[in-house]
KOLTI-106835 format. One record per residue: residue in three letters; x, y, z of N, C-alpha, C, O, CB in turn. Coordinates in pm, whole numbers, plus 50000, padded with zeros to 5 digits. Glycine has a CB too. Layout:
% KOLTI-106835
alaXYZXYZXYZXYZXYZ ...
***
This chain:
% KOLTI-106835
unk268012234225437266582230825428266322223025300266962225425197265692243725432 unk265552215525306265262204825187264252212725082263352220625110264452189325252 unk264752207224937263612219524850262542214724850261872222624784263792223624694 unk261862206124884260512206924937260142200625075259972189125114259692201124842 unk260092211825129260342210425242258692207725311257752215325283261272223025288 unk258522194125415257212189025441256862200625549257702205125627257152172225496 unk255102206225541255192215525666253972211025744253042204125700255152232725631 unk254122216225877252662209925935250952216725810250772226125733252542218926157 unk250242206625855248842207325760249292199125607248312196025539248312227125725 unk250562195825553250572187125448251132174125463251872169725550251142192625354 unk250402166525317251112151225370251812150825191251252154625088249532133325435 unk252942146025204253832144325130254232131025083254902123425152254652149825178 unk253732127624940253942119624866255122118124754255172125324654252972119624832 unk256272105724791256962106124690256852092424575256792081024621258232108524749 unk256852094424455256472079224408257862078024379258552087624344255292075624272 unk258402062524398259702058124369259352048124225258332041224219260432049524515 unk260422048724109260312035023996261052024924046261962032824070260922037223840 unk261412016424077262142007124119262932002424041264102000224070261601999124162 unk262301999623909263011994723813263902004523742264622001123649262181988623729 unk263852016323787264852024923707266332026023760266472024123881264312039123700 unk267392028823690268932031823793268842040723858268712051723804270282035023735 unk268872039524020268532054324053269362049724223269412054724335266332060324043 unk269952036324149271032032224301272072046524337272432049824450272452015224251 unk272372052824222273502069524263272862074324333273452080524421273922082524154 unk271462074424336271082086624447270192081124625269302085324699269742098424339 unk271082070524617270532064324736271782056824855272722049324832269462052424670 unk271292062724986272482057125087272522039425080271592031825054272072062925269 unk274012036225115274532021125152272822018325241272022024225314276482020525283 unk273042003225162272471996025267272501992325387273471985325413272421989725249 unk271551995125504271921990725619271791980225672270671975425655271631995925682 unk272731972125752272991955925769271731948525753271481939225676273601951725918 unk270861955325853269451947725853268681941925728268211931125693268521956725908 unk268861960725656268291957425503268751947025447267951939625389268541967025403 unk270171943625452270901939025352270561921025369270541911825287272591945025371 unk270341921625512270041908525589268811905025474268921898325371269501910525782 unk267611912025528266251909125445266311904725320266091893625271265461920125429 unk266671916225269266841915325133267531899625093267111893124997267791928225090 unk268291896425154269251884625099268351872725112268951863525056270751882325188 unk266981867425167266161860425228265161861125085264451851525058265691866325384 unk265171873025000263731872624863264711857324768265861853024761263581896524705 unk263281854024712264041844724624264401848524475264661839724393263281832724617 unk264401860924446264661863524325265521876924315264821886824338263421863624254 unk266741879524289267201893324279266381904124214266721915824228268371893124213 unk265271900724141264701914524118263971916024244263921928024274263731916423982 unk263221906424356262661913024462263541920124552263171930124613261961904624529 unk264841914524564265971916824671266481935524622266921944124698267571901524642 unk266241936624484266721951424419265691961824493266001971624562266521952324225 unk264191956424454262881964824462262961968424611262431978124665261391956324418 unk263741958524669263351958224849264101970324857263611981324885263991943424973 unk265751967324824266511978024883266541992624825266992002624881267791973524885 unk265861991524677265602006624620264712013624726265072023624788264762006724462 unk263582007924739262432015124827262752016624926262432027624972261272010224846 unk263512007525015263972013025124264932021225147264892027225255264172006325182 unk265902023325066267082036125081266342044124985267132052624942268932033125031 unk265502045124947264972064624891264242064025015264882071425090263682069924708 unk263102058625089262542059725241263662068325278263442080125249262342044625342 unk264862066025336265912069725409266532081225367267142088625444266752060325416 unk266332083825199266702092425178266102105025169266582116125192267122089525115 unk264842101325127263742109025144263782115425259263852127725254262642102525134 unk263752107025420263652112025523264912123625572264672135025612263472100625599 unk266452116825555267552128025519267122137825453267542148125506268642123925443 unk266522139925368266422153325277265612161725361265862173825361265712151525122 unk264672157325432263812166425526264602166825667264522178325709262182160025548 unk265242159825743265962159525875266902169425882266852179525953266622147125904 unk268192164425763269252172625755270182163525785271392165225773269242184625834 unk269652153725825270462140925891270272122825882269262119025824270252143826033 unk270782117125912270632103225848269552098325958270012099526071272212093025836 unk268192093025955267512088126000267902075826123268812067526127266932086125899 unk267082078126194267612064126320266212064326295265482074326303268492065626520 unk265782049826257264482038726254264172032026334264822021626324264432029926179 unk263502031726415262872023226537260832018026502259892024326454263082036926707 unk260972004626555259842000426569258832001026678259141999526796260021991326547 unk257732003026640256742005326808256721991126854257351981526810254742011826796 unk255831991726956255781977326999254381968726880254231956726858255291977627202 unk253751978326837252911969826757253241975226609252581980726521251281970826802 unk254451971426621255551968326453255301986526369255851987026259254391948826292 unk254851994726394255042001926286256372014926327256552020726434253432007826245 unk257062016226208257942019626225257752038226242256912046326202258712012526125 unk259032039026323259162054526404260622059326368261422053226297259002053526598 unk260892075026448261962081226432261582085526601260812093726651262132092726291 unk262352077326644262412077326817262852092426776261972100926759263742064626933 unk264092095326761265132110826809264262124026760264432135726796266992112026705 unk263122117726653262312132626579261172129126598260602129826489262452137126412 unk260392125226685259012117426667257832129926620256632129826649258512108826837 unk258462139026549257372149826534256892147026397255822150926352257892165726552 unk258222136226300258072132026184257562121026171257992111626238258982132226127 unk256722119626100255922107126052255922101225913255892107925810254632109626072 unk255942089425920256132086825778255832068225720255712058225790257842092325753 unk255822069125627254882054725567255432052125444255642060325355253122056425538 unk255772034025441256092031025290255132022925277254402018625366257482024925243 unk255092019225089254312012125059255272006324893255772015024823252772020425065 unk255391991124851255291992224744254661985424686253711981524755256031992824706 unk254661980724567254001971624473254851963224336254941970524237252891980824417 unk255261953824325256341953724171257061963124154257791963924253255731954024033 unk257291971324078258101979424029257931992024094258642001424059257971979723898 unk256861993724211256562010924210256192009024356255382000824397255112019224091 unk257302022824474257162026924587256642040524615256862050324544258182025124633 unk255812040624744255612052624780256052054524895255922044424964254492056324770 unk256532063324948257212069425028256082082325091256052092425020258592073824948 unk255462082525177254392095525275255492102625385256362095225431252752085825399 unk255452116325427255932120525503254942129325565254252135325483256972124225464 unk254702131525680253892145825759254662147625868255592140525908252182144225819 unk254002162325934254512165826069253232161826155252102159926111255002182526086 unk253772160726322252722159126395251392152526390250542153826477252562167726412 unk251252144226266250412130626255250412123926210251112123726108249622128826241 unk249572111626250250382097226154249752099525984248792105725938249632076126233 unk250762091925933250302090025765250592074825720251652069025738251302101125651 unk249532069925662249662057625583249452061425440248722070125392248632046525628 unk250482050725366250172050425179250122036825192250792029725268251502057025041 unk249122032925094249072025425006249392021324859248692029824805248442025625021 unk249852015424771249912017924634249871999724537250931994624502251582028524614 unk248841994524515248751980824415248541984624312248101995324269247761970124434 unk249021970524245248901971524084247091961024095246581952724170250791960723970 unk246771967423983245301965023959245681949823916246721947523854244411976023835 unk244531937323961245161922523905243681919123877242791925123938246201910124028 unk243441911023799242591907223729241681891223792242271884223875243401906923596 unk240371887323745239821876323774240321870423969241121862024012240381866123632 unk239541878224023239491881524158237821880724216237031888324159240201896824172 unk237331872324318235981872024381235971890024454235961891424577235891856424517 unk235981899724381236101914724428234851914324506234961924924568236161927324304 unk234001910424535232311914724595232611904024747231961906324849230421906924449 unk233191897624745233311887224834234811893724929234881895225051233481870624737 unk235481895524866236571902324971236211917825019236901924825093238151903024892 unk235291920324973234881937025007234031931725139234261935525254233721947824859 unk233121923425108232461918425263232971911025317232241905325398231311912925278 unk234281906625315235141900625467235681914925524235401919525634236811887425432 unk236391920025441237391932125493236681949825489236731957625585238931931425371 unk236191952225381235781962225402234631965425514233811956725542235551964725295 unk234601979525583233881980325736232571984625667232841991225567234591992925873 unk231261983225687229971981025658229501993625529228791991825429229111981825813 unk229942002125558229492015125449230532015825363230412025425288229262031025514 unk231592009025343232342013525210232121996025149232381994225031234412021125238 unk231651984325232231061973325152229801977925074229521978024954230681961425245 unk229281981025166227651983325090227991994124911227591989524804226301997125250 unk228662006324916228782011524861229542006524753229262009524638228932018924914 unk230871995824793231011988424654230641983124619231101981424505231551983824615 unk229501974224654228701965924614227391973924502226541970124422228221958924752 unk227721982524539226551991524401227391999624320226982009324257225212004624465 unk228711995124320229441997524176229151990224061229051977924069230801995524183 unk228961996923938228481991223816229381972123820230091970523919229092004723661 unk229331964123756229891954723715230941956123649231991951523692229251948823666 unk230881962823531231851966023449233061978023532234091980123467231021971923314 unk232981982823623233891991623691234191988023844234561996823922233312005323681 unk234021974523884234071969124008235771969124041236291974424139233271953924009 unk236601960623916237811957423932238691972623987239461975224080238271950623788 unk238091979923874239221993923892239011998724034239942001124110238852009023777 unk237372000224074237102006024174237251997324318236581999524419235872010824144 unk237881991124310237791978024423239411983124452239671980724570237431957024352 unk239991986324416241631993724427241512005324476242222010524562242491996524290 unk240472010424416240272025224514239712025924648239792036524711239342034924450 unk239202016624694238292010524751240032010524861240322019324942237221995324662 unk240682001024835241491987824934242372000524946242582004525061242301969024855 unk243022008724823243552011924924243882023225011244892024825080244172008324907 unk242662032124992241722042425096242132034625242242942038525326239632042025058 unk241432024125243241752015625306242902013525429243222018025538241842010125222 unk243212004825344244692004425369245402012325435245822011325551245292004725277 unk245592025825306246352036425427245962038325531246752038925625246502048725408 unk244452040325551244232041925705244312037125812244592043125915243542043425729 unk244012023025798244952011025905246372015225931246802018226042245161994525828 unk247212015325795248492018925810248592031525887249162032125996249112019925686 unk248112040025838248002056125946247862053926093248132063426167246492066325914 unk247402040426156247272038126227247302025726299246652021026392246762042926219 unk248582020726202249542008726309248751997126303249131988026377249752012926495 unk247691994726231247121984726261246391976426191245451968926214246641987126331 unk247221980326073247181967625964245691961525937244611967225955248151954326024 unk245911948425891244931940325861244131941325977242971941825937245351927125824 unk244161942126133243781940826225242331949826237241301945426289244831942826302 unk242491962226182241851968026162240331966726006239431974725982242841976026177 unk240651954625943239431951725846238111947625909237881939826001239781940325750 unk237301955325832235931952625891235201961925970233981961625990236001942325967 unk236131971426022235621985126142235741991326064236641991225980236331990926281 unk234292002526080234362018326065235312024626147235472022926268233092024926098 unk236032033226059236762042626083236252057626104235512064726036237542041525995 unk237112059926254235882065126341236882082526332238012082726284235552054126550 unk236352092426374236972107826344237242112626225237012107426116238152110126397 unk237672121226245238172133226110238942127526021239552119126087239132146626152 unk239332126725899240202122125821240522126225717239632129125637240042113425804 unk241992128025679242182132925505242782123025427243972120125437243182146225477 unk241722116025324242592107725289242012111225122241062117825079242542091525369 unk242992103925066242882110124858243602099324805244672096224858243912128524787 unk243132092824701243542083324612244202089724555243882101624553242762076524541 unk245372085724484246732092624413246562088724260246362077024227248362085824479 unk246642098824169246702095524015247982092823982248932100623974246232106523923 unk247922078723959249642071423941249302066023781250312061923723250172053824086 unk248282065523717248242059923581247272046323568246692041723666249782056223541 unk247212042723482246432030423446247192018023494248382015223478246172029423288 unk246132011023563247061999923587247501995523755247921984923802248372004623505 unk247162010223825248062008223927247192018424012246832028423950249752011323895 unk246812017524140245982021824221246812029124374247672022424430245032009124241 unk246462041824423247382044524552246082052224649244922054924619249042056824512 unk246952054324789246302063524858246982067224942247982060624970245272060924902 unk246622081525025247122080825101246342090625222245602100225196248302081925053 unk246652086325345245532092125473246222093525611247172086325643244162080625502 unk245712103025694245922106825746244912111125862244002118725829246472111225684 unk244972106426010243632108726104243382127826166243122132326277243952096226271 unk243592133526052243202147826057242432155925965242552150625855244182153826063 unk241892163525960240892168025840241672179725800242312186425882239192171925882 unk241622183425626241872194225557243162194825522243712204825476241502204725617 unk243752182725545245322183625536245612182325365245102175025280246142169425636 unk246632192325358247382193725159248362181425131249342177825196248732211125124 unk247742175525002248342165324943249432167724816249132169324698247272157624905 unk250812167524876251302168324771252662157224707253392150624782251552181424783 unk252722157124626253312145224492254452150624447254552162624424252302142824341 unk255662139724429256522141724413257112131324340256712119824362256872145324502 unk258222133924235258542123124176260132122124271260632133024298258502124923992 unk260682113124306261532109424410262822113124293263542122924313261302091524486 unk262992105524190264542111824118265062127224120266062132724166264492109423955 unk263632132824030263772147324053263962153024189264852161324208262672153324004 unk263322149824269263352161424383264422156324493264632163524590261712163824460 unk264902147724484266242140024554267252147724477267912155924541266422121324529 unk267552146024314268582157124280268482171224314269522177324341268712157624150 unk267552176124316267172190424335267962193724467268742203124484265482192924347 unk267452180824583267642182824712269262185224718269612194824787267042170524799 unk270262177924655271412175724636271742187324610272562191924689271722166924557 unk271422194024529272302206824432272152217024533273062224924559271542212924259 unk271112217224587271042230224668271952234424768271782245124826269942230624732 
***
């Protein structure tokens, strides 16, 4: 059993550094990856790609017991055909991945780095769905930037929670939901959601609890 082991009613957050050495605690690349990866134009994107994606994998091993088989739906978001009871979501940004896991419902993360001198009031009314525009739009001035991240990617995950990306900007999001912005530090904005209510959010730093998982 994995030492933190995901249970139904929680959603499980791991943050990955990218930039740190942490290639020892992560499986070979798989062809595909290796394919992608070889296509970034800069080896630090080609590193960030394949870090985040083998802790994903590993992450998911640590809860299976077994090496993950990855399959895509037909409208691109990725599955575990052989365990479909597991659910799970990446996200990264520059230097920093998140990794979501639940049982028995979907989960999206989100995670950007905060960027500066941006029309923020103008992309909230293309994309954001009518009550979380209106509501950023009566954020102070001086706290628009920070809160416009909290904003996207609430967001975000929830499309992602539900396969449907960008496709989904502009609609209220309709039923029960647990979703919680993640305290990752200054600088850098996360979330993560889930289409069920009352569900436990919990955080994990991926080095630590990958060794932990090991020793046991």
């Amino acid at each position: 059993m994995a030492v933190h082991t995901v249970n139904p009613g929680e959603l499980h957050v791991w943050r990955i550094e990218l930039d740190r050495a942490i290639d020892e605690l992560l499986p070979p690349p798989e062809p595909r990856e290796a394919e992608r990866a070889a296509r970034f134009a800069t080896e630090e994107m080609r590193r960030r790609y394949l870090r985040s994606h083998g802790a994903m994998r590993a992450i998911l091993r640590s809860q299976l017991g077994s090496d993950p088989r990855i399959g895509v739906t037909e409208g691109g978001k990725p599955w575990l055909p052989e365990t479909p009871r597991w659910k799970f979501n990446l996200s990264h940004s520059r230097g920093t991945a998140l990794v979501a896991v639940a049982m028995d419902v979907e989960v999206g993360v989100d995670v950007e780095w905060v960027r500066t001198h941006r029309d923020w009031e103008a992309i909230a009314e293309r994309f954001f769905p009518p009550s979380a525009s209106e509501a950023f739009l009566a954020v102070p001035d001086d706290a628009k930037e920070r809160e416009f991240f909290r904003f996207w990617t609430r967001l975000e995950a929830m499309w992602k929670a539900l396969g449907v990306g960008l496709n989904g900007a502009g609609r209220e999001m309709e039923g029960q939901w647990t979703v919680e912005n993640l305290d990752l530090g200054d600088g850098i904005a996360g979330a993560v959601a889930a289409p069920a209510e009352g569900l436990r959010v919990v955080m994990h730093n991926f080095g630590e609890t990958i060794l932990e998982t090991l020793r046991a």
